[in-house]
N, C-alpha and C positions, 0 to 999 in steps of 0.2 A: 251303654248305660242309658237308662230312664230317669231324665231328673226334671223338675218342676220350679216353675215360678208361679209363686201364690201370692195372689194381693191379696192385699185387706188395708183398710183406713183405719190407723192409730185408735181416731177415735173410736169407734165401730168393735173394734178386737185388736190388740198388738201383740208384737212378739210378747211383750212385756205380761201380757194376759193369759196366753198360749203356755210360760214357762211358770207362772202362779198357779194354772190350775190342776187335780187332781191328777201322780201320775204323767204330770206336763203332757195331758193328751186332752184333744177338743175336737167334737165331730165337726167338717169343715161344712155346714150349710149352707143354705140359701144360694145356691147357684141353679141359677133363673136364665141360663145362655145356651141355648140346644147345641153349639160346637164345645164348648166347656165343658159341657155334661157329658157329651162325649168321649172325651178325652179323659175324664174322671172315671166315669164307669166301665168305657171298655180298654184303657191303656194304662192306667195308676193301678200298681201293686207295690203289695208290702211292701218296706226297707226302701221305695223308693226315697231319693234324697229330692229335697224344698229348697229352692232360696228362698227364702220369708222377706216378703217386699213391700212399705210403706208408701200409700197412694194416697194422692188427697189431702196433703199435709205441706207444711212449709220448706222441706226437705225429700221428696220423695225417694226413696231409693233400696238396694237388697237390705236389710239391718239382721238378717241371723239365716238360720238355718233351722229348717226341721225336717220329718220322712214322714212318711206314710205308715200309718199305725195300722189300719186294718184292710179289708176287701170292700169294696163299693158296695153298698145297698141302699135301697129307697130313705128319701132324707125323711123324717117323720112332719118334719114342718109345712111341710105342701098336703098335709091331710088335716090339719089342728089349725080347727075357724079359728082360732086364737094367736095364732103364732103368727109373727110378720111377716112369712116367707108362705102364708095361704096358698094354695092355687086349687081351686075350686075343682077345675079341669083335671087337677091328676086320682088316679083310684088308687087304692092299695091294692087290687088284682091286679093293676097294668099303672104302676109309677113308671111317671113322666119324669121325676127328679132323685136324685142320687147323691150321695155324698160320701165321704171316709173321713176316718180317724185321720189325726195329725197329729205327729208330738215333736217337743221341743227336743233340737238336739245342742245349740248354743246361739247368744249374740256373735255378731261379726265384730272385730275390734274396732271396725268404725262404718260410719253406715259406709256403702258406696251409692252415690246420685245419682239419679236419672242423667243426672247432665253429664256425668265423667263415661255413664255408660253409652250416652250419643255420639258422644266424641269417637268413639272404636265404633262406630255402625256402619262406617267404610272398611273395616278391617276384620276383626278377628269376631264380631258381633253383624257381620252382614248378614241381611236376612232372620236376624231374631224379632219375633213379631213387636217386644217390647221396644225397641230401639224405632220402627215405623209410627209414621203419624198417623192418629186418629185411633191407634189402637185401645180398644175398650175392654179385652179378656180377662176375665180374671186369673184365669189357668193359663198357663202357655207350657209346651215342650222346652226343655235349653238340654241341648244335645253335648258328649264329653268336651268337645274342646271349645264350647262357649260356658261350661261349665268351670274350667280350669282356666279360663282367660279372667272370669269373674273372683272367682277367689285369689288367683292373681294379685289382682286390684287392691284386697285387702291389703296386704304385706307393703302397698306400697303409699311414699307419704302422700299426702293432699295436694293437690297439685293448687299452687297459690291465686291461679284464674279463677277457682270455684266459688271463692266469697263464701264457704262453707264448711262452719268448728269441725275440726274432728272428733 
């Protein structure tokens, strides 16, 4: 299995935005990271499955689910002087940037936090790039059984250290 972890900041875009809009599908832009882009254009196909992950926020952590709606193609905003995601450098004969569709497939019944998910980074989440420090990606792989340890999480209650509502 091919599954993803997608950031985005609440503010910026949320699940919440993602499942309002047309279709609940949203081209995932502005990814400005040449290993991201990577990973986007040459490894994301349809039907792949999303944790959908709040960054940058008082609560960081997965809050739903979505997949992959289409095939990777040139993001249009890296050519439009206008759009906030310009990049002067890229051509539309040779796009340097890429993006896919994404649609909503549900919220999680509760978020799960960055912090419940560090707590297993010695375990069943070793080695996922999210759980390392410093990490910046917006993309990352989560392979089946950090996939199934995360949804996991869901089902179970809050663990009362977290200092955080369900």
């Amino acid at each position: 299995m091919n599954g993803w972890l997608m950031k985005s900041e609440p503010d910026t875009f949320s699940l919440d935005d993602l499942a309002a809009r047309p279709n609940q599908t949203e081209p995932w832009d502005g990814v400005r990271n040449y290993q991201a882009r990577n990973m986007l254009r040459d490894q994301m196909r349809v039907g792949d499955p999303i944790l959908f992950y709040h960054s940058n926020c008082a609560v960081p952590g997965v809050v739903g689910l979505a997949e992959v709606a289409s095939a990777p193609r040139p993001d249009p905003t890296a050519f439009d002087p206008e759009a906030r995601y310009f990049d002067p450098k890229s051509d539309p004969s040779r796009p340097r940037w890429y993006l896919v569709d994404v649609r909503y497939v549900r919220h999680l019944r509760r978020t799960i936090p960055l912090a419940e998910l560090k707590g297993a980074a010695k375990g069943a989440l070793e080695g996922m790039p999210l759980v390392r420090n410093g990490n910046r990606l917006s993309i990352m792989p989560v392979n089946s059984a950090q996939w199934a340890f995360i949804l996991g999480l869901e089902e179970l209650a809050q663990p009362l250290n977290q200092g955080v509502a369900p």
